[in-house]
Residue, then its C-alpha position, 0 to 999 in steps of 0.5 A: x500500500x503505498x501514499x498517505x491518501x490511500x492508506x488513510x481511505x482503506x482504514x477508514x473503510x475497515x469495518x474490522x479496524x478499532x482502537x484495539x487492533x491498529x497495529x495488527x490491521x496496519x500490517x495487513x493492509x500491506x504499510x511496511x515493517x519498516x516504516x516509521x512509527x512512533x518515537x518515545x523520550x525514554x528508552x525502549x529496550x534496546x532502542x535509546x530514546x528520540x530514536x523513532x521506531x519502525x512499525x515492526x520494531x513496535x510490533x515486537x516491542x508489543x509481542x514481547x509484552x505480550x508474551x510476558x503478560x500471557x506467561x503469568x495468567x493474564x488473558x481475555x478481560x482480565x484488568x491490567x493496572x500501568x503506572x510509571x513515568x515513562x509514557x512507552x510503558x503505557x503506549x505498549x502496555x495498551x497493544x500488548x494487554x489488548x493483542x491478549x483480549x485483556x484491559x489495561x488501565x492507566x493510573x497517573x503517576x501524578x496521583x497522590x499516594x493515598x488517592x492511588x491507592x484508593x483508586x487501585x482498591x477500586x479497580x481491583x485489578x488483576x495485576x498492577x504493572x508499575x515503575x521502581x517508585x510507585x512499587x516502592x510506595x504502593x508495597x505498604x499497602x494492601x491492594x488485595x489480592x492484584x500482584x505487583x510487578x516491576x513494569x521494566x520487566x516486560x521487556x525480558x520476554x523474548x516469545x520464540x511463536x507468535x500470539x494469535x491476536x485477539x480478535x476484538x468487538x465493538x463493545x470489548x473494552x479496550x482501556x480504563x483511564x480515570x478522570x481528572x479528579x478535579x471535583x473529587x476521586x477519579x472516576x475509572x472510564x471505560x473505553x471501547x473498540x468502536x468508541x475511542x477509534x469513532x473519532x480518528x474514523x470520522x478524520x480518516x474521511x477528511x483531508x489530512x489536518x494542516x500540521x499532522x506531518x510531525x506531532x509531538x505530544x504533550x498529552x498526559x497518559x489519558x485516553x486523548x494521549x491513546x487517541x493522538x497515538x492512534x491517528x498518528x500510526x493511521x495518518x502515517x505521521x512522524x509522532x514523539x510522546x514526551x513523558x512528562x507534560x511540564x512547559x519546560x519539557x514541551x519547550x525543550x522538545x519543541x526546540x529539539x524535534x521541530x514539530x509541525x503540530x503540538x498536542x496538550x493540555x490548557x496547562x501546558x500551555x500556560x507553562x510554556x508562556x510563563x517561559x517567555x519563548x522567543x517567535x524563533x523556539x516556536x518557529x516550526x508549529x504550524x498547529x496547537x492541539x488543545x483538548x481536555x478544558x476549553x484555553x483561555x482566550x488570553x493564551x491562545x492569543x499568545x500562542x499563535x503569535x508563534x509560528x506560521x502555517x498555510x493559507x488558502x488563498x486566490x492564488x494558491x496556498x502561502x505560507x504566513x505567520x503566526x499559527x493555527x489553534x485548534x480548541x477541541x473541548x473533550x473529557x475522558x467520557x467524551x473519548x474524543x472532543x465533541x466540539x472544534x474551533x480553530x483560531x488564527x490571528x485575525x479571527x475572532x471567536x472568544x468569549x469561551x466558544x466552544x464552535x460547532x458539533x462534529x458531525x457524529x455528535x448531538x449535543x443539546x443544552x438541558x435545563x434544571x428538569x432536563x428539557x431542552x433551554x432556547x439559545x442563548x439561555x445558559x443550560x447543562x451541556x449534554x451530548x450523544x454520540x459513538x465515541x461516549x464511555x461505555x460506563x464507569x469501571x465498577x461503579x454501575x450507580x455512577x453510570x446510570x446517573x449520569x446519562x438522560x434520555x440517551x444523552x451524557x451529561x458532561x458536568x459543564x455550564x454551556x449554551x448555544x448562540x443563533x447562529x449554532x455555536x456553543x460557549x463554555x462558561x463553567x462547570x456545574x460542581x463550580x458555579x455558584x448563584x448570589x443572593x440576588x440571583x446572579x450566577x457565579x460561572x468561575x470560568x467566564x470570569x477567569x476569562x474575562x478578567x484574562x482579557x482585560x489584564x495583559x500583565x496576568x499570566x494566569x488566574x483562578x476564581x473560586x466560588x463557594x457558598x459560606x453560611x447561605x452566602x456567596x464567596x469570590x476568591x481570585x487569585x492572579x499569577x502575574x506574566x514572569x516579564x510583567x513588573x508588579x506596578x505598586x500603583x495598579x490597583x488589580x483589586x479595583x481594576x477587577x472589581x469594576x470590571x465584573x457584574x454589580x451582583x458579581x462583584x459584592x461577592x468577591x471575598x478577596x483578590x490576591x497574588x498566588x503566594x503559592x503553587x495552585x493545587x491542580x490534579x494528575x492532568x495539570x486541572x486546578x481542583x478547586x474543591x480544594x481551594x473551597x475547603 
């Protein structure tokens, strides 16, 4: 099979393909075993790290895992739980557990100790892979009756015979990853064949994506770092994933690597502006690929001021500056953004705009009783589609609750304007209602204030109520180049700013004296900076 066009329309056209087979139906539709596959920033059993492997080299590094995992008991569904700081250890974990029909589960290793260990008692996993560090740590607890593992090990596995793949159905599942923890305990999210490869399908039918040549990923070990992983071995693109999602990493790659495209997370983002990047560190991006939270206007302003990328134009294509944003807004139970905006210098769609629906989601925005509310009315973001979770690993009471009439309930504040688009202004755990009747959308005031204060580089609002009373608290990380000018006044710049009824809420505002606590996918938790 040769070209990138025609690969790319077979897959898409493969009923058999899913998340769980990629590299088993890429060698059968005839992509060579020695053509370039995915790079790591970690060694790889003999192959040192930012050394790109083949596609057969990676099928080997899979079937030896496979091997290893097979000789001590693990077969068809049975849960493999993967924590380590080393992302190819997630990567082949996920093709090796599922070439035997088992289900691999991610754990961040950003967890904390105890929610780790709480999120493990939930999974009850039938083995637990993890790295020297977290063996170490997790040893000290009971954790039942899932042996523990040193996930360097796999790698000794040297299989003489090949495993018959296991043959995956639509509904099998294929990975557990949890949610952020940003509102509390992680969730355990199940992902199936069919749901976490429905997106990638819906792309392989449209024309290669500007900036796809040569990705990095600066994703966290998620099931939207699975995604980016996947596209990438079907778009037949040049794909680093670094282990950590630090600005300073992403900085340092991007510089190295000389992407086309960057994916991430808003918080990485913001870290790498807090850096001060010079126009030519970031001169090879074409593309920013944000997903999980919807970015803050202010950063995505900043961001393609970098770069250059393609314009059509009367006269043919050109090359211009500044690049390309595009905000897809997503969660783990999505599988996949539902929405997409791109940004570029000259447009305009802010406000935490969301865009427009894919074509395989149905998205509607419900009201307290759960009845569609008109445009324009501010509602719960509700969403139907192929690539949604199958349900909550070991939590069937969740599952059940967060589904109506068909539709997932996402948790988030939205509503759609006339002309189709939807806005994000908040989540439902987050927004608060003042005395007088006013809600409280934390998110849009984060935007707001983002706006109109060029000096901040970041800032967090926290709504709670205290005694049947409204309280605002803003805290404001100032722009590292920015001098704190002792006659600015943020407090009423800001106050005067914000709604009359907002801004009687406000309990106080303040510099960050301290590191903001955010969860194991760079989220702020603001439950708790409530408590």
């Amino acid at each position: 099979m040769s070209g990138t066009r025609s690969i790319r329309g077979v897959l898409a056209a493969d009923t058999h393909l899913g998340a769980g087979n990629v590299i088993e139906r890429l060698l059968d539709h005839g992509v060579g075993r020695d053509e370039p596959a995915l790079t790591f920033d970690t060694r790889i059993d003999s192959h040192p790290a930012w050394q790109t492997l083949s596609l057969g080299e990676l099928d080997r590094c899979v079937a030896r895992r496979a091997a290893w995992l097979r000789a001590r008991g693990i077969g068809r569904r049975d849960v493999v739980a993967v924590c380590s700081a080393h992302a190819p250890d997630y990567v082949l974990t996920f093709f090796a557990a599922n070439r035997l029909g088992a289900i691999p589960a991610f754990v961040n290793n950003r967890l904390d100790e105890a929610t780790s260990v709480a999120y493990l008692r939930h999974l009850k996993p039938t083995a637990i892979l993890a790295d020297r560090a977290h063996r170490t740590v997790w040893s000290q607890h009971s954790l039942g009756a899932s042996p523990l593992y040193a996930v360097e090990d796999l790698a000794d596995e040297h299989p003489e015979t090949e495993i018959p793949p296991h043959r995956p159905r639509a509904d099998d599942p294929v990975v557990l990853t949890h949610s952020s923890g940003t509102t509390g305990m992680p969730k355990a999210v199940i992902s199936t064949h069919a749901s976490l490869f429905a997106g990638l399908r819906h792309w392989l039918r449209r024309p290669r994506a500007q900036g796809s040549e040569r990705m990095l990923s600066v994703l966290p070990m998620h099931n939207s770092m699975l995604a980016a992983v996947l596209s990438a071995l079907c778009n037949r693109s040049r794909y680093l994933q670094l282990s950590s999602q630090s600005g300073e990493g992403a900085l340092e790659a991007i510089e190295r690597w000389r992407p086309s495209g960057v994916y991430g997370f808003p918080g990485t983002w913001v870290e790498i502006l807090a850096l001060q990047p010079s126009p030519d560190q970031l001169r090879s991006v074409h593309a920013w690929w944000n997903t999980g939270d919807s970015a803050h206007e202010a950063h995505i302003r900043r961001l393609i001021s970098f770069g250059q990328h393609q314009e059509a134009t009367a006269h043919g294509r050109r090359t211009v500056d500044g690049s390309i944003f595009i905000d897809g807004f997503g969660s783990s139970e999505m599988g996949h953004s539902q929405f997409s905006v791109i940004h570029r210098p000259g447009t305009d769609h802010y406000k935490r705009c969301i865009g427009l629906p894919h074509s395989f989601a149905d998205v509607r925005v419900l009201g307290a009783d759960g009845s569609p509310v008109p445009d324009g009315c501010v509602g719960q973001l509700a969403v139907r589609s192929p690539t949604l979770f199958a349900g909550y690993w070991n939590d069937s009471a969740r599952s059940y609750l967060s589904r109506h009439d068909g539709f997932y309930l996402t948790g988030d504040l939205g509503y759609r304007d006339g002309g189709g688009y939807y806005y994000h202004v908040d989540r439902t755990a987050d927004a608060v209602q003042a005395a007088t009747g006013t809600p409280i959308y934390t998110t849009l005031i984060e935007e707001q204030i983002l706006a109109q204060c060029p000096d901040l580089l970041d800032c967090t609002v926290v709504a709670s109520d205290f005694e049947g009373e409204p309280q605002t608290e803003i805290l404001l990380t100032l722009r590292p180049e920015a001098q704190c000018d002792p006659e600015l006044d943020y407090e009423t710049h800001i106050l005067g700013m914000l709604d009359a009824a907002v801004a009687r809420t406000v309990k106080t505002i303040r510099i960050a004296g301290r590191r903001i606590p955010v969860g194991a996918t760079g989220k702020v938790r603001k439950f708790q900076l409530r408590a």
